[in-house]
DRENDO-1510 file (C-alpha; in Angstrom, 1 decimal, always signed):
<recs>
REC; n; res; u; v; w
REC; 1; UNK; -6.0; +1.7; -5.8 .
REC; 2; UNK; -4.2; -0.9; -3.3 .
REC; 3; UNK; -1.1; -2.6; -4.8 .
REC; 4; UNK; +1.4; -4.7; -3.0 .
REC; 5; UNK; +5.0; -5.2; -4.3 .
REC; 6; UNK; +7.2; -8.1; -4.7 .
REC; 7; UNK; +6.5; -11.6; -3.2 .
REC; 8; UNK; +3.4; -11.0; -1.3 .
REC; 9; UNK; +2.3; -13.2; -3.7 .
REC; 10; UNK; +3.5; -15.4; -1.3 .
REC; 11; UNK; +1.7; -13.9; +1.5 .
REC; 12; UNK; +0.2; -17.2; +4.2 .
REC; 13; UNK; +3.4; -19.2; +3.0 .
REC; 14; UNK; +6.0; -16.8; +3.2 .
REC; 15; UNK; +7.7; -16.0; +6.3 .
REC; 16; UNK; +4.5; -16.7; +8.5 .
REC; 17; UNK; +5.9; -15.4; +11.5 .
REC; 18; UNK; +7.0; -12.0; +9.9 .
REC; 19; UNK; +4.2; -11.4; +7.8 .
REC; 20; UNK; +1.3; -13.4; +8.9 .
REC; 21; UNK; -1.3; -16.3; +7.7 .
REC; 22; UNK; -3.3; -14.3; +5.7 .
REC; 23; UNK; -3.1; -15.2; +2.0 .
REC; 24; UNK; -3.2; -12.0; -0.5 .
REC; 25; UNK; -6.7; -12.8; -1.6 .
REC; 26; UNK; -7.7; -12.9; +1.8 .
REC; 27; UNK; -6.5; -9.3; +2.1 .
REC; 28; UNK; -7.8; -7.6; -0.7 .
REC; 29; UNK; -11.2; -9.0; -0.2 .
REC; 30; UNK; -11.0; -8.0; +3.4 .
REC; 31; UNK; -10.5; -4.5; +1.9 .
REC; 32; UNK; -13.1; -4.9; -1.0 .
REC; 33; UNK; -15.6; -5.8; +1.9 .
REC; 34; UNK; -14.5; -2.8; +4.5 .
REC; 35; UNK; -14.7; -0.2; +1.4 .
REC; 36; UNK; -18.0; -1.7; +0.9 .
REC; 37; UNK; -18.9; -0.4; +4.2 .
REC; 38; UNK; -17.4; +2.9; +3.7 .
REC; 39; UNK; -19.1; +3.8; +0.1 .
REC; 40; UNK; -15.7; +3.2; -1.7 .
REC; 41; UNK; -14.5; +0.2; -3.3 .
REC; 42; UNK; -11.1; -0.7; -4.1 .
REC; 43; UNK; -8.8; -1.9; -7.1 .
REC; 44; UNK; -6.1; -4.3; -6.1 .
REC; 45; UNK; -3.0; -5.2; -8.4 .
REC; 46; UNK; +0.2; -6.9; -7.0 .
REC; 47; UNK; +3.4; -7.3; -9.0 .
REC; 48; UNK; +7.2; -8.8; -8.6 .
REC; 49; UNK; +7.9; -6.3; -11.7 .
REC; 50; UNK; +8.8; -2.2; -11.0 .
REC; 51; UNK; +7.6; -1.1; -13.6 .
REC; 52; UNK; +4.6; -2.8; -14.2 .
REC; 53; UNK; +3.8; -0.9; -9.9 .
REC; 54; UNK; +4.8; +2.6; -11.7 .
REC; 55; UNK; +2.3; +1.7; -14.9 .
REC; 56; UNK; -0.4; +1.2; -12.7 .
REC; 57; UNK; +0.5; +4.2; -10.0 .
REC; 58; UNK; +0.1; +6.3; -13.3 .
REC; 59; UNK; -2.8; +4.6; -14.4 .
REC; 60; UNK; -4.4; +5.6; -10.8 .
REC; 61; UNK; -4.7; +9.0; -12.3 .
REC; 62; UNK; -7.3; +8.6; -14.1 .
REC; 63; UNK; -9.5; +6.1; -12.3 .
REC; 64; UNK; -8.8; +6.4; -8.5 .
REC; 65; UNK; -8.7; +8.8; -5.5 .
REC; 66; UNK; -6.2; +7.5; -3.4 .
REC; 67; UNK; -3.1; +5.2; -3.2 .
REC; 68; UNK; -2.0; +2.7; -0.7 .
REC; 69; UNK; +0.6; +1.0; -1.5 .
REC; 70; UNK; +3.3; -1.6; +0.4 .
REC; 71; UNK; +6.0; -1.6; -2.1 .
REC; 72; UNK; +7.6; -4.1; -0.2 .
REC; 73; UNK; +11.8; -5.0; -1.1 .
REC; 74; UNK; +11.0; -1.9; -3.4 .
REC; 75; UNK; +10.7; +0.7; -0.5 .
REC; 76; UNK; +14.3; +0.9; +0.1 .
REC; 77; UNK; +15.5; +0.9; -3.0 .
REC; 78; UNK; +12.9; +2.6; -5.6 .
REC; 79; UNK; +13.3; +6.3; -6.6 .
REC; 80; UNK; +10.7; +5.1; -9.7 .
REC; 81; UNK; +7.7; +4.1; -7.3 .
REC; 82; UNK; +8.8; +7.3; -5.8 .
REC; 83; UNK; +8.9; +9.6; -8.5 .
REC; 84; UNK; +5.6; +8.1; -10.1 .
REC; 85; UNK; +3.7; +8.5; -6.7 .
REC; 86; UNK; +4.9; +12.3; -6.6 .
REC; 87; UNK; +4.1; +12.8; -10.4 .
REC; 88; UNK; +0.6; +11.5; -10.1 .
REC; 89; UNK; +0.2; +13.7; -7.0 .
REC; 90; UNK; -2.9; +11.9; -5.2 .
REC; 91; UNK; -2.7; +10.9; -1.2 .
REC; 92; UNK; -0.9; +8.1; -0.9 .
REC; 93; UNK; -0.1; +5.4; +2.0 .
REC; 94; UNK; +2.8; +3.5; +2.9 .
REC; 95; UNK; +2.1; -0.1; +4.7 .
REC; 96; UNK; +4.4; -2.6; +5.5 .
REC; 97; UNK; +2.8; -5.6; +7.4 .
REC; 98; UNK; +5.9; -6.2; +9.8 .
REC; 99; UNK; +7.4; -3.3; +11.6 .
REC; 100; UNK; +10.7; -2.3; +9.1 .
REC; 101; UNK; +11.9; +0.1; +11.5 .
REC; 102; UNK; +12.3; -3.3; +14.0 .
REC; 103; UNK; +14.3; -5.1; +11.7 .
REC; 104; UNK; +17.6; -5.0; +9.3 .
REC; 105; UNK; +18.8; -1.6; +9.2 .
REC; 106; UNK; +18.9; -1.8; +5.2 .
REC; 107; UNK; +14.9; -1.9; +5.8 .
REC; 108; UNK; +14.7; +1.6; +7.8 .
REC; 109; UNK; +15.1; +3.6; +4.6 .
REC; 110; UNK; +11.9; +4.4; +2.6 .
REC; 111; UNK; +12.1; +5.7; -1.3 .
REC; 112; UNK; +8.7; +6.1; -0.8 .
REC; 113; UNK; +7.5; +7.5; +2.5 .
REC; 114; UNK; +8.3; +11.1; +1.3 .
REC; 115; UNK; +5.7; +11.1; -1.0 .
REC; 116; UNK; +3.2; +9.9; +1.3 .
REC; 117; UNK; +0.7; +11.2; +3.4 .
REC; 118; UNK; +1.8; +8.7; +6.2 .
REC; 119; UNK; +3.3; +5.1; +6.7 .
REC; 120; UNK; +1.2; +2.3; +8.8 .
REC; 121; UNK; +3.9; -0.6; +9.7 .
REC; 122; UNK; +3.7; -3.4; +12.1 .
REC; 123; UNK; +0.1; -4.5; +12.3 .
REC; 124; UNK; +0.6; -7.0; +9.6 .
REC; 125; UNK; -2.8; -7.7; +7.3 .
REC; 126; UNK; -4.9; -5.0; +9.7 .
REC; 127; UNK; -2.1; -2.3; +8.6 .
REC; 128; UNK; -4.1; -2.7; +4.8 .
REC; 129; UNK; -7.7; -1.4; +6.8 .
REC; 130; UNK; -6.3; +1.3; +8.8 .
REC; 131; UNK; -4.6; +2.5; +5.8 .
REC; 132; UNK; -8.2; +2.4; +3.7 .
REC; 133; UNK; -9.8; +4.2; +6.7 .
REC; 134; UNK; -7.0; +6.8; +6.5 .
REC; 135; UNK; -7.5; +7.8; +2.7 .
REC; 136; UNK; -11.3; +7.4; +2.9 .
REC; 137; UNK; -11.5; +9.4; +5.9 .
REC; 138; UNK; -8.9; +12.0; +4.5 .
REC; 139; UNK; -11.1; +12.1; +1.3 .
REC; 140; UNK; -13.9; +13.0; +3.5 .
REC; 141; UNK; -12.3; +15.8; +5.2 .
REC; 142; UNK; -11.3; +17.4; +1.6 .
REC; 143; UNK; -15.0; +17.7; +0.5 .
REC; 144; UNK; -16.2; +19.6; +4.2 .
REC; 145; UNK; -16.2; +23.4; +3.1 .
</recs>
């Protein structure tokens, strides 16, 4: 399950120069044709509403493997997305299309990246692939005897 936070939405129109040209859509069928690829396929949601993203990390219980996740505004300020990504207990990513950690300090704080496997930042729209290849290839490594 993929979801994105708050206003990328907006992605292509938003803040070109921080979070690149790629439109949402474009992304998520980039990732629906990579998982292709892989054997996998992907369910993307995005939402400007908390708890609609902790409805839907629960629902990921039941019908997915894997998380990634860029929570976007909500990364440095949700103990929810946190708490719902610990309760459901599956390997989660972190992604952030710009690098956080090169910006406003009030974006170096992560809720979320303590309940995550790992954190890709800073590779805008590509940041969504390497985090697909990081949960399919971690999937794969839990099934090897």
């Amino acid at each position: 399950m993929v979801l994105h936070g708050p206003n990328l939405n907006l992605l292509g129109v938003r803040e070109p120069g921080v979070y690149g040209a790629m439109t949402l859509a474009e992304i998520d069928r980039s990732l629906d044709e990579h998982a292709k690829k892989r054997g996998a396929t992907v369910e993307c949601h995005q939402s400007n509403i908390e708890g609609e993203l902790v409805d839907r990390i629960q629902a990921a219980r039941e019908r997915a493997q894997a998380i990634i996740i860029n929570p976007a505004a909500y990364t440095h300020t949700s103990v929810a997305i946190a708490d719902a990504l610990r309760a459901v207990a599956l390997p989660a990513v972190e992604v952030h299309l710009s690098n956080v950690h090169a910006r406003e300090p009030y974006r170096h704080q992560s809720f979320v990246a303590p309940v995550c496997v790992g954190t890709i930042g800073g590779f805008g729209a590509r940041g969504y692939t390497l985090a697909l290849d990081a949960v399919l290839d971690l999937l794969e490594e839990k099934k090897k005897p």
